[in-house]
C-alpha positions, -999 to +999 in steps of 0.1 A: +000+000+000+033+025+008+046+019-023+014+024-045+006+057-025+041+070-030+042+059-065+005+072-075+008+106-054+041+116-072+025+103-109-007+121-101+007+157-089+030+159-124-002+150-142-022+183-122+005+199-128+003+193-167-033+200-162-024+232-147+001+243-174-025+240-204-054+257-181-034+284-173-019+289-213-055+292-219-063+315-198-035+334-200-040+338-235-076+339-233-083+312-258-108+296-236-102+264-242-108+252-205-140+231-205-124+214-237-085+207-214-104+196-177-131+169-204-098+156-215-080+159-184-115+139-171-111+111-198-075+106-191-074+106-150-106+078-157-080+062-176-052+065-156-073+052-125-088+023-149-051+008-158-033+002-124-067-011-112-069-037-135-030-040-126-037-048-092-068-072-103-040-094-121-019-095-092-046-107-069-053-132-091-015-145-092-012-148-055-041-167-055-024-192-080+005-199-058+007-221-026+028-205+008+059-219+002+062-207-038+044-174-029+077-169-001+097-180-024+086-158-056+083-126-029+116-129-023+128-130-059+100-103-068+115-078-040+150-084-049+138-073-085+113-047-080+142-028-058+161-026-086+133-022-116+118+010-091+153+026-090+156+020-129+125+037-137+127+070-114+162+077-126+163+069-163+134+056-177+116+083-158+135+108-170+129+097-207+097+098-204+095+133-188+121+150-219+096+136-240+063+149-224+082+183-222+085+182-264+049+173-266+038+203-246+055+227-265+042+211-297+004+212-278+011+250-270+009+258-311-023+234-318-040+261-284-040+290-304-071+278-329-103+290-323-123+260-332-123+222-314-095+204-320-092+167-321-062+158-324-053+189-288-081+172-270-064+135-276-030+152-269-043+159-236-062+126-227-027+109-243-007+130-213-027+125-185-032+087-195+007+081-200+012+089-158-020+060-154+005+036-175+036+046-158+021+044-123+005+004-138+038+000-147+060+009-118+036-012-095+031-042-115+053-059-089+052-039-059+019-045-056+018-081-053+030-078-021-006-060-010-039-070-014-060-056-039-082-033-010-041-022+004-035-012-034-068+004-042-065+024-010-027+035-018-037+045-053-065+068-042-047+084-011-019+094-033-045+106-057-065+127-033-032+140-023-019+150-056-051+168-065-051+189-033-017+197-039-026+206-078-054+226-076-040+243-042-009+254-067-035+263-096-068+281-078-053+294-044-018+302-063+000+283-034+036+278-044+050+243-035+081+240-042+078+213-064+112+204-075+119+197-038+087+176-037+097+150-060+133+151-055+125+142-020+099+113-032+130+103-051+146+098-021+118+076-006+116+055-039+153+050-031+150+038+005+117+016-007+142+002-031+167-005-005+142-018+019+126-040-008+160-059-017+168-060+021+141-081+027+137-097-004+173-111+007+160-120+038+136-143+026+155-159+001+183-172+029+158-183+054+142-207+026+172-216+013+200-220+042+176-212+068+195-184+076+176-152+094+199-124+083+184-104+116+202-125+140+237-121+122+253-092+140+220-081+156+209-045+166+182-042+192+156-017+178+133-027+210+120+011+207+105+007+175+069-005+173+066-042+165+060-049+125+024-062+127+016-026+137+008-001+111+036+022+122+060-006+120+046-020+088+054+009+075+090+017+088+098-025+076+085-013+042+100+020+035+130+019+052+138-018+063+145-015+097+121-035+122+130-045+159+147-078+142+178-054+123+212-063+121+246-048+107+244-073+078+210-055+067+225-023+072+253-033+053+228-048+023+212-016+026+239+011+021+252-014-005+224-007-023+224+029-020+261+029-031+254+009-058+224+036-071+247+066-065+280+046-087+251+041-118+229+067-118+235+098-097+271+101-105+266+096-141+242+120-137+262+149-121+293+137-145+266+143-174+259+181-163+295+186-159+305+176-195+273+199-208+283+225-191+317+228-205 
């Protein structure tokens, strides 16, 4: 449920945020082409709430297909994995996706300034709002097997209510967020859900295969955190993947992890700006 909220709330709030960019051209402009952007807008948030529904319907399905031991088993693999998939996609595929959108809009900006309905403006729009619906089905498609289907569903519309206060906040009461800080820190948290994912997923895979608990290897005593079964601690296990049952060797898996994010991506990236500046 953490991860879909996350995930959801930081798809949603760029696609209000899109929203808000063609409403205000509009307006700006006084083209008044506002009811003709929020049906669109309409059509593609129904969209974009449609796909990672019927994401989350498949996934129920699955767990249902496999028996305790396979569904430990294929958690642990699936964590280990989706650590690593969540870290690709928020700092390169991401990041394709948004250069992209950012062409589109400037190309959307000309097709504004006619007078008359415009098909192919108002499937631009649907198109743009859409695309966050696939990339939030997408980035979830594993996460979420780890919750139920009433977790998921909840996640997906908490981060949804939260991206559309923050939006229209930012649009109607002129409220300025300051947005880059908003999802650089949810890039942080995406990080330390990917970390927390592969922790565990680790831990898993050596208790059902050398019946090792990696918690009891150089243990910490955490005894002032809240015990996992608790929402609190379900939440700190998930996000962060500490518990009362830590150890250095999780630690150690976990800043591993990190270190190994900050080598591929966040380097390259800073090395990338560097040359482009020169």
């Amino acid at each position: 449920m953490i991860s879909t909220l996350l995930i959801s709330a930081r798809e949603f709030l760029e696609a209000f945020l899109m929203i808000g960019v063609f409403l205000g051209i509009s307006r700006n402009l006084n083209l008044k082409r506002e009811k003709e952007i929020l049906l669109a807008s309409s059509l593609g948030i129904a969209i974009s709430l449609i796909l990672p529904i019927i994401v989350f319907t498949l996934g129920e399905k699955a767990r249902a297909v496999f028996t305790h031991s396979n569904t430990e088993l294929l958690e642990g693999y699936l964590m280990i994995f989706s650590g690593f998939f969540v870290a690709y996609v928020i700092f390169s595929l991401h990041k394709m996706f948004t250069i992209h959108r950012s062409k589109s809009i400037i190309a959307a900006h000309d097709k504004m300034q006619k007078n008359i309905f415009d098909i192919s403006l108002f499937l631009t729009i649907v198109f743009f709002i859409m695309r966050e619906g696939v990339e939030i089905a997408l980035f979830t498609a594993t996460t979420s097997l780890f919750s139920t289907f009433t977790q998921n569903f909840t996640g997906l519309i908490a981060g949804f209510a939260i991206s559309a206060l923050l939006g229209s906040l930012t649009f109607f009461a002129y409220i300025k967020f300051p947005i880059a800080k908003v999802f650089k820190y949810t890039e942080y948290m995406i990080v330390m859900l990917g970390a927390a994912l592969v922790s565990n997923g680790l831990g898993e895979l050596f208790e059902i295969y050398f019946d090792i608990h990696l918690s009891n290897i150089f243990p910490v005593s955490l005894g002032f955190l809240p015990d996992s079964e608790t929402v609190v601690g379900g939440i700190l296990k998930t996000m962060l993947g500490v518990s009362r049952e830590f150890s250095l060797v999780k630690l150690a898996i976990i800043s591993a992890y990190i270190g190994l994010l900050y080598i591929i991506f966040i380097k390259t990236r800073k090395r990338s700006k560097e040359t482009s500046s020169l």
